[in-house]
C-alpha positions in Angstrom: -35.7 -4.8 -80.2 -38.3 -3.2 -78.0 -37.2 -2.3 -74.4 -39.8 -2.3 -72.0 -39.2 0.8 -69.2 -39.4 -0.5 -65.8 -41.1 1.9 -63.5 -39.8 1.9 -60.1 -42.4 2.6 -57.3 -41.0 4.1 -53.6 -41.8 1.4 -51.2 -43.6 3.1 -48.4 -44.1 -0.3 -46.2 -41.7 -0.3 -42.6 -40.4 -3.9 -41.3 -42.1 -3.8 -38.0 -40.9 -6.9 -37.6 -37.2 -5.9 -37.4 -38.2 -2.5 -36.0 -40.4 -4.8 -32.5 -37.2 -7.4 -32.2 -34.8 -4.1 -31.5 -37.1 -2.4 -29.5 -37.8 -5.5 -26.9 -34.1 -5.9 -26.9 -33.1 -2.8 -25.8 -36.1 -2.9 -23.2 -35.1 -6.3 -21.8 -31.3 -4.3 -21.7 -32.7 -1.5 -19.5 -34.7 -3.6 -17.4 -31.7 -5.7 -16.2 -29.4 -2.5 -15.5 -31.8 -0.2 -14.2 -31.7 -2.0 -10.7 -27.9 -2.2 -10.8 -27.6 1.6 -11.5 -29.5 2.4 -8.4 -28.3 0.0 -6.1 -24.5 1.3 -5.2 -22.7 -0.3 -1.5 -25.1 -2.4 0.0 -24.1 -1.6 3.8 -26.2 -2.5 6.5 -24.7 -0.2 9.1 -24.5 -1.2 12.9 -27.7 0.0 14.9 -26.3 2.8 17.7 -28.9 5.1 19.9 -26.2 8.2 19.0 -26.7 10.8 16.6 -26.7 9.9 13.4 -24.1 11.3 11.0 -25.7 14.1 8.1 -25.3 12.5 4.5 -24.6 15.4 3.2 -21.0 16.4 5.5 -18.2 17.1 4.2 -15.7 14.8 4.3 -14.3 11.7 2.3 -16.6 8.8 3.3 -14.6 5.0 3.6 -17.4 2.2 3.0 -16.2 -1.7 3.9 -19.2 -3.6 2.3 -20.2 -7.1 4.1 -17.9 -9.0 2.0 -15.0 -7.0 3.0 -14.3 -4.9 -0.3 -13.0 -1.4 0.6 -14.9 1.7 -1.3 -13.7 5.4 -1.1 -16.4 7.3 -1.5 -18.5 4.6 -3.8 -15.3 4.1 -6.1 -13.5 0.5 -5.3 -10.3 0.7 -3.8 -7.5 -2.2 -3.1 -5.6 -2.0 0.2 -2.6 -2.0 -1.7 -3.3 1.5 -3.1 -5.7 2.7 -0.3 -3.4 5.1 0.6 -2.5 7.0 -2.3 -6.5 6.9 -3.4 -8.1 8.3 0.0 -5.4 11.1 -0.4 -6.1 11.7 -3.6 -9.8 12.1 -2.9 -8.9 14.5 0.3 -6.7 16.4 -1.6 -9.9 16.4 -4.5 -12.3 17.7 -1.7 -10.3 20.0 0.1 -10.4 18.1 3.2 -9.0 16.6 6.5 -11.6 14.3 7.4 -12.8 11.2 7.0 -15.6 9.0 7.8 -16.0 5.1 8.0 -18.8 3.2 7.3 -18.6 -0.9 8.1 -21.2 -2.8 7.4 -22.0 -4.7 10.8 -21.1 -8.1 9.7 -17.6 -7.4 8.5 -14.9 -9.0 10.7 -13.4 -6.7 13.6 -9.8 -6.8 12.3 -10.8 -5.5 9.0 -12.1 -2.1 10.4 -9.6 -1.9 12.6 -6.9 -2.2 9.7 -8.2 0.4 8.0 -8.0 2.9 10.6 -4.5 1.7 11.5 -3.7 3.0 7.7 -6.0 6.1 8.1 -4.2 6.6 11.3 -0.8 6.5 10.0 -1.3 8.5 7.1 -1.8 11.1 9.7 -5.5 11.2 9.6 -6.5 12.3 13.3 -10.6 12.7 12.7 -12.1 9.8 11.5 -16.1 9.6 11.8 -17.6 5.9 12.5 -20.8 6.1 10.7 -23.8 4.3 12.4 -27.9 3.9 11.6 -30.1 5.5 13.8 -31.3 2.2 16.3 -35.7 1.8 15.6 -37.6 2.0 19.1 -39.5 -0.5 19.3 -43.0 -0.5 20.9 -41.8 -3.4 23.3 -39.3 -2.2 26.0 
């Protein structure tokens, strides 16, 4: 019997193919989150002609969204456990006051419910955050 050796070659072709589909996958993937990474709380903050609070001071910032949802400093927060959250972030940041931004749609009594907490957690300085108003050409 006469056995014929086989010689194996290496392949050295790629599958684009395979190689395209996963890379336009994980494009279409960072294309849909990208905007939802950099949006955070929409707030569109009530127009004032007072100074306008600095970003950057230090203090635990309370955001109520327009559809009411209660953030403490961008992390989501229930009423239910408002209190023990906003203490633990004070406690976090080492301080004693707090500032609230509303969005200016949000219904009266829902600002006014958070403070009343704020306010009998003992929290005496609490910042209402407003947007600078635009002068407008026209007076």
């Amino acid at each position: 019997m006469h056995h014929r050796r086989r010689a194996y070659r290496a392949v050295a072709d790629i599958n684009i193919a395979n190689l395209v589909d996963v890379v336009l996958v994980l494009l279409i993937i960072f294309m849909i989150s990208a905007p939802l990474l950099q949006s955070g709380i929409e707030v569109d903050l009530p127009k004032t002609k007072a100074a306008v609070l600095d970003e950057e001071a230090a203090g635990v910032v309370v955001t109520i969204d327009a559809k009411g949802g209660i953030y403490i400093d961008d992390v989501w927060a229930r009423l239910d456990n408002f209190e023990s959250a906003l203490d633990r972030e004070m406690r976090a940041k080492n301080t004693s006051s707090v500032y609230l931004r509303g969005d200016s749609t949000i219904a009266y009594g829902t600002a006014i419910q958070v403070i009343a907490r704020m306010k009998e957690m003992g929290i005496e300085a609490i910042g209402l955050v407003t947007a600078l108003e635009q002068k407008s050409g026209k007076q």
